[in-house]
ZAMARGU-4260 file (C-alpha; in steps of 0.2 Angstrom, whole numbers, plus 5000, padded with zeros to 4 digits):
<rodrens>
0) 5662/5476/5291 | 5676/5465/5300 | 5669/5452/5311 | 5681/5450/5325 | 5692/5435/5327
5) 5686/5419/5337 | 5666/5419/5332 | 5657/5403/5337 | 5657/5395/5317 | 5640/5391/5323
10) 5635/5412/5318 | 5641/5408/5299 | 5623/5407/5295 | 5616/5424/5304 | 5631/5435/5299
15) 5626/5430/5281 | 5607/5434/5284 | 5616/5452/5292 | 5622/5456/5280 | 5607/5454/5267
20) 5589/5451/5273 | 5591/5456/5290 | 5598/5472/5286 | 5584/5475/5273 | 5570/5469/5285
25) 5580/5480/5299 | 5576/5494/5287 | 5560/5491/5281 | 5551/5490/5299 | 5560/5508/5306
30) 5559/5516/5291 | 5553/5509/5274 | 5560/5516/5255 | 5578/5509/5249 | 5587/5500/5261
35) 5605/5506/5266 | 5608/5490/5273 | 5626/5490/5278 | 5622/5506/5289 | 5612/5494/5299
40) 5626/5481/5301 | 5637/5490/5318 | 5621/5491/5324 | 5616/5473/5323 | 5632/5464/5324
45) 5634/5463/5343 | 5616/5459/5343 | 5620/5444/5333 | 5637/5440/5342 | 5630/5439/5359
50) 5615/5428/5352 | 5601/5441/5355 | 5597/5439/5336 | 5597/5423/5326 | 5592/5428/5308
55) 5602/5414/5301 | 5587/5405/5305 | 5580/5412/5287 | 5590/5396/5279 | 5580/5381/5279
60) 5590/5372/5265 | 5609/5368/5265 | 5616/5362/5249 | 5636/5360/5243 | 5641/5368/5226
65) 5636/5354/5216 | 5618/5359/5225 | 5618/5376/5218 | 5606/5375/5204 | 5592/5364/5214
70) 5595/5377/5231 | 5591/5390/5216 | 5575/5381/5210 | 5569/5377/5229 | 5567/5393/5232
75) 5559/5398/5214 | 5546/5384/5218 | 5543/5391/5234 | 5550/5375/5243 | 5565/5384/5252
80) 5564/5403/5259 | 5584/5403/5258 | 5598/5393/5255 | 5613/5390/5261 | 5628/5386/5250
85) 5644/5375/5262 | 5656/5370/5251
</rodrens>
């Protein structure tokens, strides 16, 4: 799915969470069974362009690269639901 040109940066974190938990979640309350998540994403794209949806919110932990490993082990030990990886 293309994202169109000039996003507000600030959506990094929600069009990553489209394109993984949100479109799972998306399909687990309308329908339930195997996700085909990226046949929710043109749905749910302008809903997160315009600010309607936020599930970037999901991230509570931001680490760099070198931060991989404890991010991973955060969210094992049940200390961070997601994380998010800025170089």
């Amino acid at each position: 799915m293309v994202v169109p040109a000039g996003f507000d940066q600030a959506l990094i974190p929600s069009l990553l969470a489209l394109s993984d938990v949100m479109s799972t979640g998306y399909h687990a309350a309308v329908t339930g069974g195997v996700a085909p998540a990226r046949a929710y994403i043109p749905t749910l794209l302008p809903l997160v362009l315009d600010g309607t949806i936020e599930p970037g919110r999901v991230f509570d932990r931001t680490v760099d690269l070198d931060g991989v490993p404890d991010g991973y082990r955060a969210m094992a030990d049940r200390e961070a639901l997601k994380v998010l990886v800025r170089p």
